[in-house]
N, C-alpha and C positions, 0 to 999 in steps of 0.2 A: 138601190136595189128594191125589185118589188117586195110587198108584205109578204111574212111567210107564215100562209094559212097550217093549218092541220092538215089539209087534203095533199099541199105538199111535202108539210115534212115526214107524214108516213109515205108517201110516192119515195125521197129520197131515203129512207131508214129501208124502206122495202128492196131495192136495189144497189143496197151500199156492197151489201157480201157478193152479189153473182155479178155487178157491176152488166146488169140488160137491163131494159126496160123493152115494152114489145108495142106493135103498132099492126095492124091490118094491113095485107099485102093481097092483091088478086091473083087470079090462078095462073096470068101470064109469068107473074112474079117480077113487075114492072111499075103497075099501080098500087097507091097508096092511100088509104080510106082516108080525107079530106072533106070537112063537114063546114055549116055555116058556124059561124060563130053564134053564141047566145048574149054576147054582151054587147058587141059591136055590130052595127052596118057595113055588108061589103065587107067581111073580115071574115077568110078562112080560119080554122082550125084543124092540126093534126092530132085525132084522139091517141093518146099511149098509157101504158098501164104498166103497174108495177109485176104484173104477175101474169103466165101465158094463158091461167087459168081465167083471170077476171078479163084479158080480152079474147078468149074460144067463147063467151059467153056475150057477145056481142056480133058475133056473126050469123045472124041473124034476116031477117026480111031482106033491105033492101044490101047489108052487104052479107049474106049466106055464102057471095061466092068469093068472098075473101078467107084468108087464115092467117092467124096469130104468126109473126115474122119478129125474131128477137134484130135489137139495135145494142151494140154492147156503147158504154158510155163514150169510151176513147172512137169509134166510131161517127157519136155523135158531134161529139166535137173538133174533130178530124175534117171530117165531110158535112154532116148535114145543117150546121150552124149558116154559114153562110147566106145556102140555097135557100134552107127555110125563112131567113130574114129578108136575103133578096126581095124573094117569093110573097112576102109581107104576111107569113103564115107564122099562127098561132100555136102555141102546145097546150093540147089539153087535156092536165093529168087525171091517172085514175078517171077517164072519165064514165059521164053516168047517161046513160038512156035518158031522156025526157026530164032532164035535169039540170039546174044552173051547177056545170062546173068550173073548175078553177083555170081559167087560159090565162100563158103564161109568155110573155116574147122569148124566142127561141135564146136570146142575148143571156137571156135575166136566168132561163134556167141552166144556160151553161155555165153563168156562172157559179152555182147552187152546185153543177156536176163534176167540175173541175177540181172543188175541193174533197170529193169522196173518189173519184179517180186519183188524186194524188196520194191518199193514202196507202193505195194498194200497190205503188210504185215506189 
């Protein structure tokens, strides 16, 4: 399992109780904000946040026509685990504007999400 920085364990302490975390969706309500990577070449990132507040706070410039779209955790692991590895896409939590954040392979944080989903079951 990957290291488990700060930036993640408040990402999963943040969304343990409402069990979302939220991501950028565009106005069609089809696309999904997907950025370069800052640590890799050739490696997407999906930015997600623990809170819908800290991502309204990113829509901005280039994605202004996006909005905060919650993903509940049993969702993500449901459906979006897969596609996002298929897809060779990153997760990247809390993430930050012009800043090195924490990406995570989509495997490694469902693992981290499965254990705070199973308590609420």
């Amino acid at each position: 399992m990957t290291e488990i920085t700060p930036t993640l364990t408040a990402f999963i302490n943040n969304i343990e109780e409402s069990q979302l975390f939220w991501a950028l969706l565009d106005e069609t309500g089809e696309g999904w904000v997907v950025c370069d990577s800052s640590e890799y070449e050739e490696t997407d990132v999906m930015p997600v946040w623990s809170s819908e507040e800290e991502a309204n706070k990113h829509c901005i410039e280039e994605w202004s026509g996006y909005k905060p779209a919650a993903i509940s955790i049993r969702e993500y692991l449901e459906i979006w685990v897969d596609d996002l590895n298929n897809d060779g896409v990153l997760m990247g939590v809390d993430w930050i504007l012009d800043g090195d954040c924490h990406e995570i392979d989509p495997i490694e944080l469902a693992k981290h999400l499965v254990e705070i989903e199973a308590e609420e079951h």
